[in-house]
N, C-alpha and C positions, 0 to 999 in steps of 0.2 A: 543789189547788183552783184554782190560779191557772195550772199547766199547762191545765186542763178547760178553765178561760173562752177561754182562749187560741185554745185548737183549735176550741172551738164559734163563737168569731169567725172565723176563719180558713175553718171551712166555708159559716159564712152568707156570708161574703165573695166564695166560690169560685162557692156554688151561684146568687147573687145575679149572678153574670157567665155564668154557662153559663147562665141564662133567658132572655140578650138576645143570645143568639146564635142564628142562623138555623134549621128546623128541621133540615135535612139535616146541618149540623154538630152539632144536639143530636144525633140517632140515630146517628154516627157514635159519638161520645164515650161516652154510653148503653152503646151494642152493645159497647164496647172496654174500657171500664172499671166499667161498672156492672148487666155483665151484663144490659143493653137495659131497665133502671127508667133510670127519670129520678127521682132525689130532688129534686132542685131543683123539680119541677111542683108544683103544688095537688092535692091526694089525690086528686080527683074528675079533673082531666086525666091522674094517672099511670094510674088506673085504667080509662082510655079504651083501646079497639083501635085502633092505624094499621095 
């Protein structure tokens, strides 16, 4: 239970810094690690076309 809270801080954490990074740096990270989603966006921005 207290590993789960852990990790789910740790991503709000992560994804809360990759939203204030530029966009070309977000698509770069996206593309590299997250198979070009952005979890970090708002539902309605992930689900945008660039």
């Amino acid at each position: 239970m207290v590993l789960k809270k852990t990790q789910q801080m740790a991503q709000e954490t992560t994804f809360a810094r990759l939203a204030t990074l530029d966009e070309a740096t977000q698509k770069k990270i996206a593309k590299k690690y997250y198979g070009g989603n952005r979890p970090w966006k708002p539902t309605k921005e992930r689900n945008k076309k660039s």
